[in-house]
VODREN-76978 format. One record per residue: residue in three letters; x, y, z of N, C-alpha, C in turn. Coordinates in pm, whole numbers, padded with zeros to 5 digits, always signed. Layout:
<domis>
alaXYZXYZXYZ
...
</domis>
This chain:
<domis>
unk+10241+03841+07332+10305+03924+07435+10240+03895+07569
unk+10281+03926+07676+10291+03867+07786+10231+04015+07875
unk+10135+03973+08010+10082+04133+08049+10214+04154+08081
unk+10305+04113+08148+10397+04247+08208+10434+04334+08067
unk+10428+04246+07962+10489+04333+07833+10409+04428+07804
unk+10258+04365+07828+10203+04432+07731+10169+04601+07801
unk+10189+04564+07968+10140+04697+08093+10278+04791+08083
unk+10389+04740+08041+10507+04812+08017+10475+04920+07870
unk+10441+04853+07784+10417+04910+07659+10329+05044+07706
unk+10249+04994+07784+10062+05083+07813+10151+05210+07912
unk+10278+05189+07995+10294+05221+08075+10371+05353+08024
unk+10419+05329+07945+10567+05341+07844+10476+05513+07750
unk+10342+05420+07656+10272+05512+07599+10216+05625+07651
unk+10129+05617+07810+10081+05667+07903+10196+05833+07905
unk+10288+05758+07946+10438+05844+08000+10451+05935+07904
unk+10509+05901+07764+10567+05999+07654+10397+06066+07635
unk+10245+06062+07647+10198+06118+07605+10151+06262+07721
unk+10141+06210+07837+10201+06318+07937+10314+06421+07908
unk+10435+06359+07865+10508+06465+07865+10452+06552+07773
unk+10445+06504+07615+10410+06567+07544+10301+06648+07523
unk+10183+06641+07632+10085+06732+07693+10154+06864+07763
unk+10241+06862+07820+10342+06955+07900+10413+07045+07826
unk+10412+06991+07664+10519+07095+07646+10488+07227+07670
unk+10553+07365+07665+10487+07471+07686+10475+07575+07596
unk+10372+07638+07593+10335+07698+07440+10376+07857+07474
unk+10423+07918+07368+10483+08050+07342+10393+08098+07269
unk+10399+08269+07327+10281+08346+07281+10386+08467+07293
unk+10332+08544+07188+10387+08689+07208+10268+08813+07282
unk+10300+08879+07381+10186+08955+07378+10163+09044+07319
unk+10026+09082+07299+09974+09194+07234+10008+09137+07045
unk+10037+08997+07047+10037+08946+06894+10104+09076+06839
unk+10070+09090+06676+10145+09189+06603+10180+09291+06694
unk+10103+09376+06724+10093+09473+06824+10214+09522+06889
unk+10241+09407+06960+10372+09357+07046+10336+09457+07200
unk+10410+09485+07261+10383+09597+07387+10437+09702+07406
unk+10329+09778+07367+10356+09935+07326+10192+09976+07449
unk+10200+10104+07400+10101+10181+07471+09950+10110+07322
unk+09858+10046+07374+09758+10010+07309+09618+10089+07224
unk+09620+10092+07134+09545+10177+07057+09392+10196+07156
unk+09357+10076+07171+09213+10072+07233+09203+10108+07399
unk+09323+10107+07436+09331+10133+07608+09332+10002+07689
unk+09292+09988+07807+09387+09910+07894+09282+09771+07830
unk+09119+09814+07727+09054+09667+07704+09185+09610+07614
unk+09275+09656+07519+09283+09567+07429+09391+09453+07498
unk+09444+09491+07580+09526+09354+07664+09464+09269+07761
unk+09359+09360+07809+09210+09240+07879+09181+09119+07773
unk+09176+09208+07644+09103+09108+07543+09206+09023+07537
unk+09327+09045+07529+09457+08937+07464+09455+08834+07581
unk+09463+08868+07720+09439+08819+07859+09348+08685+07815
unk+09249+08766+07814+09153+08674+07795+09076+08555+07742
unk+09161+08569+07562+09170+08490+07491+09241+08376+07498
unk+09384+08389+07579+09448+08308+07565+09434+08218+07756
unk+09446+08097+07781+09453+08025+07829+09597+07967+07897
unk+09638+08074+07972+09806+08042+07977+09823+07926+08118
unk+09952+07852+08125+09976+07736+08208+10076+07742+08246
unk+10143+07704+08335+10282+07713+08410+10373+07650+08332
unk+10459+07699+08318+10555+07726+08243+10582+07732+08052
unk+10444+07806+08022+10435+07876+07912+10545+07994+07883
unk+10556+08042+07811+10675+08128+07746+10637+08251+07686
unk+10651+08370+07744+10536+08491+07682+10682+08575+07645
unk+10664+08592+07491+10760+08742+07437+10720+08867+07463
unk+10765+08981+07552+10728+09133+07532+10797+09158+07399
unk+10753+09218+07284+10839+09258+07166+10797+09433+07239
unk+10934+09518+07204+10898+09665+07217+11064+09742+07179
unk+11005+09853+07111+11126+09941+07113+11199+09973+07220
unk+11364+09946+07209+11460+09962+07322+11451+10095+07333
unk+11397+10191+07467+11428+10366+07489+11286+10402+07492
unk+11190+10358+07403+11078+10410+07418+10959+10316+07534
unk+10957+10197+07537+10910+10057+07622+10981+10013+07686
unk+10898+09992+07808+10982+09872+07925+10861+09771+07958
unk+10922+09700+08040+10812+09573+08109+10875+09597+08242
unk+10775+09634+08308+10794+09648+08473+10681+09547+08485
unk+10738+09437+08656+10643+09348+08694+10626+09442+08843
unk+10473+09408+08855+10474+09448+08998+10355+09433+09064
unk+10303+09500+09209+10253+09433+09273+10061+09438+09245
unk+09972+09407+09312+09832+09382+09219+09844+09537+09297
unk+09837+09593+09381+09783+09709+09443+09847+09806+09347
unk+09982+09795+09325+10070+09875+09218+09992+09889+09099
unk+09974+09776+09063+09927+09756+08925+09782+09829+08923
unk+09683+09795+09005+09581+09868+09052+09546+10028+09013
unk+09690+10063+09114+09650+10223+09121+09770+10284+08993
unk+09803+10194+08935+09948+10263+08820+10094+10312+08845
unk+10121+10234+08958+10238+10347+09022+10335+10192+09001
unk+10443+10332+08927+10536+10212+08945+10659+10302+08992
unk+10641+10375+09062+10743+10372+09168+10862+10271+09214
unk+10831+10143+09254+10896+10076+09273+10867+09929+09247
unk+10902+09891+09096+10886+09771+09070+10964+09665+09110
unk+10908+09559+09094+10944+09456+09139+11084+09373+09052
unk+11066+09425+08939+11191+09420+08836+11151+09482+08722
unk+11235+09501+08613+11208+09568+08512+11301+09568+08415
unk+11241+09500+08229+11331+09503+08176+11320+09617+08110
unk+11477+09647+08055+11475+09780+07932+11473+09683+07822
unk+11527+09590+07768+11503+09549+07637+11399+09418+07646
unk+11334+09389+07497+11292+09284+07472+11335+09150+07522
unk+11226+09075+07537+11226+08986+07649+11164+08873+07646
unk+11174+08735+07597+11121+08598+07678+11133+08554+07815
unk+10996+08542+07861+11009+08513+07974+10915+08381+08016
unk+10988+08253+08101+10892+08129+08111+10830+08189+08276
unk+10704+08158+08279+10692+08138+08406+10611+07997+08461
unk+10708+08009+08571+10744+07858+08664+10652+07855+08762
unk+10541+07905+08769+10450+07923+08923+10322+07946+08896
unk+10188+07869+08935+10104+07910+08905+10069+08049+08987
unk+09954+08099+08953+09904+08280+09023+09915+08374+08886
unk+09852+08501+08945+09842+08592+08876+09970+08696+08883
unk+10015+08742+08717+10151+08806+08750+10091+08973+08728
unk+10109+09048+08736+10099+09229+08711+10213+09300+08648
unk+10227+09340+08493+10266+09416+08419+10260+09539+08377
unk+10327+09607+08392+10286+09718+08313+10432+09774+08261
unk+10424+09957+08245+10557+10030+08175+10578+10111+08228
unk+10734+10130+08305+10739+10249+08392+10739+10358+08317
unk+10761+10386+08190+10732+10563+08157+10628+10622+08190
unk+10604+10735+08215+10560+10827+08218+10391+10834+08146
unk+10321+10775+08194+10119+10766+08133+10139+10666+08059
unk+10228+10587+08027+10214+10459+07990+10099+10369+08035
unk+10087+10341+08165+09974+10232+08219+09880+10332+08226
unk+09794+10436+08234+09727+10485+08243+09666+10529+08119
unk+09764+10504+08035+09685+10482+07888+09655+10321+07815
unk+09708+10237+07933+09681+10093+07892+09754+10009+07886
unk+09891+10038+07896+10025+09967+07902+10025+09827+08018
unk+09888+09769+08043+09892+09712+08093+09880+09599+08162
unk+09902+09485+08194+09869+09361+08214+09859+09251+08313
unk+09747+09151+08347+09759+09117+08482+09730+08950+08368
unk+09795+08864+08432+09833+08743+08300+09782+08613+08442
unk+09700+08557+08437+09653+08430+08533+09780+08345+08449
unk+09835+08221+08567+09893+08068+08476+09861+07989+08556
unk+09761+07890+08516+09681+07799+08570+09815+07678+08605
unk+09794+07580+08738+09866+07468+08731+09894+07416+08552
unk+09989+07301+08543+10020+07301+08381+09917+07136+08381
unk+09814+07122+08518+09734+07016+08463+09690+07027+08356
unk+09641+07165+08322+09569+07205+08209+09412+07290+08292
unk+09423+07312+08367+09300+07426+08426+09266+07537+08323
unk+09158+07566+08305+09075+07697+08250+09126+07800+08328
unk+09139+07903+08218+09272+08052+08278+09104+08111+08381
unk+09077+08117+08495+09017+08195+08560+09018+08342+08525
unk+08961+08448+08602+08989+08594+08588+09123+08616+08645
unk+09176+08739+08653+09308+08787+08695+09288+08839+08885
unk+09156+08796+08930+09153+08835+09067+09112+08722+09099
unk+09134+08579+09039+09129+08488+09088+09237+08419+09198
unk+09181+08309+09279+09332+08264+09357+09478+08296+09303
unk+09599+08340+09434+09703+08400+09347+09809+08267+09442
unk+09739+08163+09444+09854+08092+09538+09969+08019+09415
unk+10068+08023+09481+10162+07981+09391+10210+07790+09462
unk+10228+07718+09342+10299+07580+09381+10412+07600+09276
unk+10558+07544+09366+10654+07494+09322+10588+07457+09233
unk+10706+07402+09095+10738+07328+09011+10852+07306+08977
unk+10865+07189+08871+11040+07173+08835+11152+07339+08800
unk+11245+07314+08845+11321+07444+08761+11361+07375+08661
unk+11380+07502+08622+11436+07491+08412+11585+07553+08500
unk+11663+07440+08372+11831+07488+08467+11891+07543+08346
unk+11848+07603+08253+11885+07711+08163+11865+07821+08164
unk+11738+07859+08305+11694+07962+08289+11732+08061+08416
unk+11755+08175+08434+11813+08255+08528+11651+08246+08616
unk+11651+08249+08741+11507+08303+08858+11611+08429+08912
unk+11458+08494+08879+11478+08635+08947+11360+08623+09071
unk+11448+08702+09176+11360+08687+09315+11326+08838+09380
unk+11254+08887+09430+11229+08997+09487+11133+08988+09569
unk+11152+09015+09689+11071+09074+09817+10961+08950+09817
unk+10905+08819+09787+10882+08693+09750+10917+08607+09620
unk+10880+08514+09609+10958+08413+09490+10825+08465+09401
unk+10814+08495+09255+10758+08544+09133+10745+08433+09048
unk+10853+08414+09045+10830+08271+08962+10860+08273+08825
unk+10854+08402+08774+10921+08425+08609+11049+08362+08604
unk+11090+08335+08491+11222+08314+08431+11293+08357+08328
unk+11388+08459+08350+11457+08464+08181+11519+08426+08120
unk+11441+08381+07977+11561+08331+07910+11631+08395+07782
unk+11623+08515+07757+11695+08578+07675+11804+08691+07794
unk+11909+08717+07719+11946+08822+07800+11864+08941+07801
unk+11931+09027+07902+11807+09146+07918+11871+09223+08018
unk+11890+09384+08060+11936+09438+08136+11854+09480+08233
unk+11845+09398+08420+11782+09428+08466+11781+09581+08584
unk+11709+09646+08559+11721+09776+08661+11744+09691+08804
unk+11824+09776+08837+11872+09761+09029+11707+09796+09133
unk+11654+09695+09214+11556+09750+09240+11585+09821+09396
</domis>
């Protein structure tokens, strides 16, 4: 074989093993658990936070009862002091969601002592070089990345960067 053949081959291997570094890994939060109000309080989703190592455009399931759980996203000060007054979106049902942006996102549940009993979550997604998940008050700058053209972007008051891809009924904000 000949170098151009052989730098095509090298070039060729290089390529498909990149992509296949990229794919993006799905996690449910709160594992069995799913996202409910947390037995242990606001540590046991620090701990889930923490464990896992999330990357731009990873794929996180909220599993939760439709009527009793929601997933409200919102802002770090919101998230901070528990008020979700006015979130930034919010689903009523269960939910996959990719997100497309590196930074830190803020979760929680608009009912009623929900986050104040722990309902709650601040999720780092490192560039998808593969960076170590920092803390959740680490840099919150966001970079573009490719869009996924299957997936709906939801936008509010700046670009968030989540994506859904299951249906889901979103509250009017």
């Amino acid at each position: 074989m000949g170098a151009k053949t052989m730098n095509m081959i090298l070039a060729i291997a290089v390529a498909v093993f990149m992509l296949h570094g990229t794919d993006a890994a799905e996690y449910t939060v709160g594992d069995d658990l799913g996202w409910t109000i947390p037995p242990g309080g606001a540590a046991t989703y620090a701990s889930w936070a923490a464990e896992h190592s999330l990357v731009v455009f990873d794929i996180l399931a909220f599993n939760f009862a439709v009527g009793e759980q929601d997933l409200a996203f919102v802002t770090k000060e919101d998230f901070d002091a528990c008020n979700t007054a006015e979130p930034l979106a919010v689903f009523q049902e269960p939910v996959k969601l990719r997100f497309g942006y590196e930074g830190t996102y803020y979760m929680t549940c608009t009912f009623a002592g929900h986050c104040a009993k722990g309902q709650k979550i601040a999720l780092y997604f490192a560039p998808s070089g593969g960076s170590p998940s920092p803390s959740p008050a680490a840099s919150q700058s966001q970079s573009q990345s490719a869009d996924d053209a299957a997936a709906v972007k939801f936008v509010s008051k700046k670009e968030y960067g989540f994506k859904k891809l299951m249906p889901v009924t979103m509250k009017s904000l």
